[in-house]
N, C-alpha and C positions, 0 to 999 in steps of 0.2 A: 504494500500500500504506500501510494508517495503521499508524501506532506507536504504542504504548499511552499515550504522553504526549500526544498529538492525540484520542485517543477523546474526553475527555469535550469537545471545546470540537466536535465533531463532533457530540455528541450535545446538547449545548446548540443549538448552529444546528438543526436539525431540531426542537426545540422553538420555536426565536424565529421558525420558517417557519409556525408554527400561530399565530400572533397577529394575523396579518392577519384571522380570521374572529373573530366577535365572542366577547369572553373564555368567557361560559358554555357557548359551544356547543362548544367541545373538552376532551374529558375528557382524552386526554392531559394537556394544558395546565393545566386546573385542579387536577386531582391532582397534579401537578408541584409546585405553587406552593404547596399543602397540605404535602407533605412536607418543603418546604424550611423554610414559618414554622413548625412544627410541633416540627420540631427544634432553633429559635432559641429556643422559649419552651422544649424539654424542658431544653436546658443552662441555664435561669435558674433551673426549677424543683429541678435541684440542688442550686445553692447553697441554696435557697429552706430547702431542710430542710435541710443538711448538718450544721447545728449541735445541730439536736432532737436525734440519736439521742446527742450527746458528752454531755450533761446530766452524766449519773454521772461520767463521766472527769473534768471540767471541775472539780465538786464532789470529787473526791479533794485530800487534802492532798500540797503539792508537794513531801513528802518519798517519797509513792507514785506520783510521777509524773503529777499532774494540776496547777491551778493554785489550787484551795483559794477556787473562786467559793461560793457562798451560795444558795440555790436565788432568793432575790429578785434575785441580781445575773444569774442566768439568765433570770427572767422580762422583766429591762430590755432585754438584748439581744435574747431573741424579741420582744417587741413591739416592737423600736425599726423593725422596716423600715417601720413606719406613720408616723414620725416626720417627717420632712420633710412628706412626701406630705398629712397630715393637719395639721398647726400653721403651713406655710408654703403651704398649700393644694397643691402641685406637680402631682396629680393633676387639679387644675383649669386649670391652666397647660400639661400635657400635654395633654390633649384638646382646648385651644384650638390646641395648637400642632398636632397630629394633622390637625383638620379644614381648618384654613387652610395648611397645608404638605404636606400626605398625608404617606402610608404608609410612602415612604422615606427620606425627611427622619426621619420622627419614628421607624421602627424604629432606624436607624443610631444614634439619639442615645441611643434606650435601651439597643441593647446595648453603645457607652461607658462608658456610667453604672455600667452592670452591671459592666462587667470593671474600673471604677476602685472602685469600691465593696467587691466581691471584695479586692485588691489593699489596699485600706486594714488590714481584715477577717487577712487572712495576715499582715501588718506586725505587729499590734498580739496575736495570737496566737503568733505566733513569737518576736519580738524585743525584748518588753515585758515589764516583771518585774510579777509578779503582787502582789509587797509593795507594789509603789507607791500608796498611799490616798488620795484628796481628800475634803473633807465638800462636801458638794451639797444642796439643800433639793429633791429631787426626788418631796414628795407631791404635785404638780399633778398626775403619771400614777403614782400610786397607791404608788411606791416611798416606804417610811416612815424607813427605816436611813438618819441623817446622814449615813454613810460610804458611800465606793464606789472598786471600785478602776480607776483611771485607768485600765486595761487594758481594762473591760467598758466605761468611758465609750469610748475611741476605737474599741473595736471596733463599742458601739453605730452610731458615728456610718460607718463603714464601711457595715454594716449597712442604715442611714437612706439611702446616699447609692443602693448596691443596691437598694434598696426602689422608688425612682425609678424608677430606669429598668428593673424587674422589672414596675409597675405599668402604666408607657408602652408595655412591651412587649405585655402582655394586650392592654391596647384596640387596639394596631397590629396587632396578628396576629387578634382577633374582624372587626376591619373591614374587614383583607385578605380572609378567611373569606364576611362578609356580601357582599364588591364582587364576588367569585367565584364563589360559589355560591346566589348570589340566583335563587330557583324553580324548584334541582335540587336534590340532598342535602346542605343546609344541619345540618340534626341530626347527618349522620351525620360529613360532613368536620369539626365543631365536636366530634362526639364523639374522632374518632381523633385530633383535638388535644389533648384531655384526656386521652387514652388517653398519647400520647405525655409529657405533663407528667405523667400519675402513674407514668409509668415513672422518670422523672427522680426525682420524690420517694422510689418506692419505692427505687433503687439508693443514694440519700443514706441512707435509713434502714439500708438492710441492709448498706450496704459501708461507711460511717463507722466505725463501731465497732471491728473488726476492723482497719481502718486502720491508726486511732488508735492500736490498744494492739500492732501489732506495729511502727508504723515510729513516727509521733507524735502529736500533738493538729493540726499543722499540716497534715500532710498531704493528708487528705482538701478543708480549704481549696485547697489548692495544684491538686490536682485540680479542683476547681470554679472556681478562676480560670483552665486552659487550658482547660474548658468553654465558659465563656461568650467566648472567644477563640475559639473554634472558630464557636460563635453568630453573632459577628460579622461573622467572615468566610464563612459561606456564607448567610448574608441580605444580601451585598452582590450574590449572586448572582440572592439573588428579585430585588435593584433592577434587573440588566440585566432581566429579563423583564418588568415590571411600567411602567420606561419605554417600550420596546418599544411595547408594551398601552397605555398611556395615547397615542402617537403616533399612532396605528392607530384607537383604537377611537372611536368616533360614534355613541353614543348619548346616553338621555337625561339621564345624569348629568352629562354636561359642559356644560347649559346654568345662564346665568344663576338661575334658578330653584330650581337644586339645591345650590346654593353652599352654604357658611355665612354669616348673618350672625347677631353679636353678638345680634341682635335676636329669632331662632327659638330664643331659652333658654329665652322666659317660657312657649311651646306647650311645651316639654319637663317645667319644674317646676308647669305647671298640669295635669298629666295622673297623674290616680291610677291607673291599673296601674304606669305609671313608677315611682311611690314604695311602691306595694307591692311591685312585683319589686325596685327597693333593700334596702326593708327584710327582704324573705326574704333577700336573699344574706347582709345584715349578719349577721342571727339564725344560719343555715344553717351560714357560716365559721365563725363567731366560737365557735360548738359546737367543728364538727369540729378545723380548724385547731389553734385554743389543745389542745386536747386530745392530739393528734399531737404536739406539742414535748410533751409530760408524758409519755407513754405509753410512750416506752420505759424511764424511769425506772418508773413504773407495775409496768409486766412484772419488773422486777429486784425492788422493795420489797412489791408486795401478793402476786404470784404466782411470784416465787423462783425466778425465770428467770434461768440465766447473765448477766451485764453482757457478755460477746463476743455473743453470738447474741440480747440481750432485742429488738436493734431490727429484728430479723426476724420478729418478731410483727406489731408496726404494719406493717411493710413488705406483709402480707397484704393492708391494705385497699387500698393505689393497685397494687397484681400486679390486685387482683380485680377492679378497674374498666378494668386496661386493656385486658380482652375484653367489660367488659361494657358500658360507657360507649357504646364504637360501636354494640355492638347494639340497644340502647335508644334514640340516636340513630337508628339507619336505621328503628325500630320507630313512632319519632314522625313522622319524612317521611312513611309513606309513613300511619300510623294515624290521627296526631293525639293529643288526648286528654293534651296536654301539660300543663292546670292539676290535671287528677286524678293521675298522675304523682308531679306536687311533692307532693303530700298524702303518698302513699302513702310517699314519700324520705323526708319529714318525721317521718312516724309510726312509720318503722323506723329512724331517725337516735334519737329520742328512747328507745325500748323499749331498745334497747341501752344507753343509759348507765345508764336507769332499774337495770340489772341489773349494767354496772359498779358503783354506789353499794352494791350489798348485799352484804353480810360474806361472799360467798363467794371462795376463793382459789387456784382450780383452775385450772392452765395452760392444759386443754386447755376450759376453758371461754374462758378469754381469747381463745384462736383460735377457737371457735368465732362468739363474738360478734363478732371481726374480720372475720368471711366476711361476716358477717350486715350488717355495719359498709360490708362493702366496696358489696354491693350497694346500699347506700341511698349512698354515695359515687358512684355511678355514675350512678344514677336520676334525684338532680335535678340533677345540671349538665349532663346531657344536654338537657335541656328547658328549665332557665333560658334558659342565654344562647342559643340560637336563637330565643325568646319575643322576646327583646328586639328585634330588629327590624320584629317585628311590630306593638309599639306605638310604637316610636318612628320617623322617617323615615330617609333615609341620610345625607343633610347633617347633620343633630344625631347620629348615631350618636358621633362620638367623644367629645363631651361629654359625651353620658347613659351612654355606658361609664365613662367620668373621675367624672361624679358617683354611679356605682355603687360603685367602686373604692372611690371617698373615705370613701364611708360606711363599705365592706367594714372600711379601715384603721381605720377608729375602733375597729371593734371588734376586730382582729387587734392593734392595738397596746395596749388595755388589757384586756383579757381576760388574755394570758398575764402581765402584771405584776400585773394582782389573784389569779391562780390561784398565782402564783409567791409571794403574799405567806401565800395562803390555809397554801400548803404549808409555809411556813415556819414558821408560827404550832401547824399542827401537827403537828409534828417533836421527838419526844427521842430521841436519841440518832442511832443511826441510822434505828431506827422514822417512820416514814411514817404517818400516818393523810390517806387520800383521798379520806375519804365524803364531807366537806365541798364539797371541789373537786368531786367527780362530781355533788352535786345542784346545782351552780351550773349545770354543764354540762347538765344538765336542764329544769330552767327556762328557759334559752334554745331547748332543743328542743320545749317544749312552745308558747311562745312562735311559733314557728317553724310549728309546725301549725295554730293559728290565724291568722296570714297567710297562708298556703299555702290556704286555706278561703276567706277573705276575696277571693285574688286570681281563686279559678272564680267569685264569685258576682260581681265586679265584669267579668267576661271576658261572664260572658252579658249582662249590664245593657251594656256598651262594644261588643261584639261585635269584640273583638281578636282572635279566629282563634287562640288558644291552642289552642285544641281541635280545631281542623283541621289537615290533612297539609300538610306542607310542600311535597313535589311540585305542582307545577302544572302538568306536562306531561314526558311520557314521552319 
C-alpha cells in the first residue's frame, strides 16, 4: 500500500523506466521535462517584472508610503538586469559554460544567481533608507542626474546579478526544449514555455500592486525570492531525469563531432539569418519589454486608471499569449510559414503603439489595444526561437542563444533608462506627457518590420526551413 509521501518518488520511477528508449520517442517523458523547465523559467519571469507594475508606489513621497524614486532612478533599475550580462559580457560566459558543461550544471547555477540576486533586491528595498544619496557620473547608460540614491544603486546591482542567471536560464531551458523535442512539436512545447513565463509576468503585473499597497513595497519581492527557490529546487528534479537520459541514451549527439569547440563560433557569426534573427529579437524586446515597465504607470497618468488595478491592464497582454503562444506554436509544426509570421507580429506590434502615441485617452481603448498587443506578443516568439535551430547547429546552440540574449540586453538595459529619462524630461507636476516615449517605441517597431522582411527574403536565398513545419514525422 503506498502512502501519499511515496506517491510522487513512485511516480518519478515510472518516469526514469521510460529513458531507457531514446529521449524523443516518449511523450510521456518529454512532456514531463517541459513542464518541469517551464516552470523554472515561469518563477524567474516573476521577479522579471515584479518591479514594473511598483513604478507609481516607488515614485510616491515617503511620507505616503513609497520611497520618493525619480522616474530616471526607475528607469536604472529596469534596465540594470542587462548590466553585468552586457558590460562584463556574462551572457557570453554563460553559453560557453552551457555548451561545455550542459544543461544541469548551467540550469542549477542560474537558478542560484536568480534566488541570490532576488535576495540582494529585498535587502536593499526593505532595509535601506531611501534618503541615503551618492553622486555617480552615470551618463555612459544614458542616466544624466549626478545624484542617485544608494538604494536604486544596490538594488540595481541585485537586479544585474538576477539578470545573470535569469538570462542562463532562457538559453538552459531553449536547449533542454531543442535536445527534446528535436523533429516532434518543437513550436509548440517552446510555445507552452512562453505561455508559462507570461503567466509569471502576467501574475507580477496584476498581483504586485495590490500587494504592495495592502501589506508593502517588499512584499511582492519577498514573494519572488521563494519563487525562484521553489525554481530551484524542482529543476534539480529535471537533473535526476536528464542524467538518467544522458546515461542511457546513444545517439548522434554524443559523438566527437557534435561537441563544442571554441572554434565553431566563427560558422555561427558568419551566418546572416543568425544576425538577422539577433537583430529582430533586439528590435522586437526592446519595443515591447521597455514599454511593459512604463505601462502601468501609463494606464494611471494618460488613461486615469486606479494605481490598485492600473497593472491589470498590461497584465492582459502575457493572460492573452498564454493561450495563444501555444496555439501559434502547434500552428507552425505542423504549417510552417514561420518568416511570414514574424512580419505579421511585427506589423501589429508596431500599429498598436502607433495608436498608443495619439492624444487619445480612453480606458477601454487601452484594453482594447492590449488584446491586440497580446496577440502580436504571442505570434513572434512562437516562431522566433524554434527558427533558431534551424539555422544554427546543436553544438553552437548555446552560444548563439548567449549571443542572442547579449544583444537582447543591450537593448532591454538602455531603452528603459532613455525612456525613463524621456519621461522625466517631460513631467510637470504630476502630469505625464508620453507621446515622446510612444514614438520612440515606434520607431523601433517599424524598424523591427523591416528585419522581419529582410529575414523571409534571406530564408529563400539560405533555404533555412523557416517556412517549413517543424514535424518530420508523425
Amino acid at each position: 500500500m503506498l502512502t501519499l509521501s511515496s506517491r510522487p518518488f513512485v511516480l518519478l520511477n515510472k518516469i526514469m523506466t521510460k529513458v531507457a528508449q531514446k529521449i524523443n520517442d516518449s511523450a510521456t517523458l518529454r512532456w514531463t521535462v517541459l513542464a518541469i523547465v517551464a516552470l523554472t523559467m515561469m518563477m524567474g519571469y516573476i521577479v522579471a517584472k515584479q518591479m514594473s507594475p511598483l513604478q507609481y508606489f516607488l515614485e510616491l513621497p515617503t511620507s505616503s508610503g513609497g520611497l520618493g524614486w525619480t522616474s530616471g532612478e526607475f528607469g536604472v533599475l529596469a534596465g540594470s538586469r542587462g548590466f553585468f550580462n552586457v558590460f562584463l559580457l556574462m551572457l557570453f560566459v554563460g553559453g560557453i559554460i552551457l555548451d561545455k558543461t550542459g544543461v544541469r550544471f548551467a540550469g542549477v547555477l542560474s537558478c542560484v544567481l536568480m534566488l541570490g540576486g532576488t535576495a540582494i533586491d529585498y535587502y536593499a528595498i526593505t532595509f535601506m533608507d531611501p534618503a541615503t544619496i551618492v553622486h555617480a557620473n552615470l551618463q555612459w547608460i544614458g542616466y544624466t542626474d549626478p545624484a542617485i540614491k544608494l538604494q536604486v544603486v544596490v538594488a540595481a546591482l541585485g537586479f544585474a546579478t538576477f539578470g545573470v542567471g535569469y538570462e542562463l536560464c532562457g538559453i538552459t531551458v531553449s536547449k533542454v526544449i531543442v535536445k527534446w523535442f528535436t523533429g516532434k512539436e518543437m513550436a509548440l512545447a517552446m510555445g507552452v514555455q512562453v505561455a508559462l513565463a507570461r503567466l509569471g509576468t502576467a501574475l507580477a503585473l496584476a498581483g504586485a500592486p495590490p500587494l504592495a499597497e495592502r501589506f508593502s513595497l517588499s512584499t511582492p519581492i519577498l514573494i519572488g525570492l521563494f519563487s525562484v527557490g521553489v525554481g530551484l529546487i524542482i529543476y534539480l528534479l529535471y537533473c535526476s531525469i536528464d542524467r538518467k537520459a544522458d546515461a542511457q541514451l546513444t545517439d548522434a549527439t554524443t559523438g566527437d563531432d557534435e561537441k563544442f569547440h571554441f572554434s565553431d563560433m566563427k560558422d555561427t557569426v558568419k551566418n546572416p539569418g543568425f544576425w538577422l534573427i539577433t537583430l529582430l529579437c533586439l528590435l522586437y524586446y526592446s519595443a515591447l519589454y521597455p514599454f511593459l515597465d512604463f505601462a502601468t504607470k501609463l494606464m494611471i497618468s494618460k488613461y486615469g486608471v486606479d494605481p490598485s488595478i492600473a497593472g491589470s491592464i498590461p497584465a492582459i497582454l502575457p493572460f492573452t499569449s498564454i493561450v495563444l503562444t501555444p496555439l501559434f506554436g502547434g500552428m507552425y509544426d505542423k504549417m510552417g510559414k514561420g518568416a511570414t509570421i514574424m512580419i505579421i507580429g511585427t506589423i501589429m506590434l508596431t500599429l498598436v503603439l502607433v495608436v498608443f502615441a495619439l492624444p487619445f485617452n480612453s480606458s477601454a481603448l487601452a484594453i482594447c489595444l492590449m488584446l491586440i498587443l497580446g496577440i502580436a506578443f504571442s505570434l513572434l516568439p512562437s516562431v522566433l526561437w524554434p527558427a533558431v535551430p534551424k539555422i544554427v547547429p546543436m553544438k553552437q546552440l548555446g552560444t548563439a542563444y548567449s549571443i542572442i540574449y547579449y544583444i537582447q540586453n543591450i537593448g532591454l538595459m538602455l531603452i528603459p533608462i532613455i525612456i525613463g529619462g524621456v519621461l522625466q524630461r517631460n513631467t510637470v507636476g504630476t502630469t505625464v506627457d508620453y507621446t515622446q516615449a510612444m514614438w520612440i517605441f515606434t520607431g523601433i517597431g517599424i524598424a523591427a518590420i523591416i528585419v522581419s522582411v529582410a529575414l523571409l527574403i534571406i530564408d529563400r536565398r539560405k533555404n533555412y526551413g523557416l517556412q517549413k513545419a517543424n514535424i518530420t514525422n508523425k
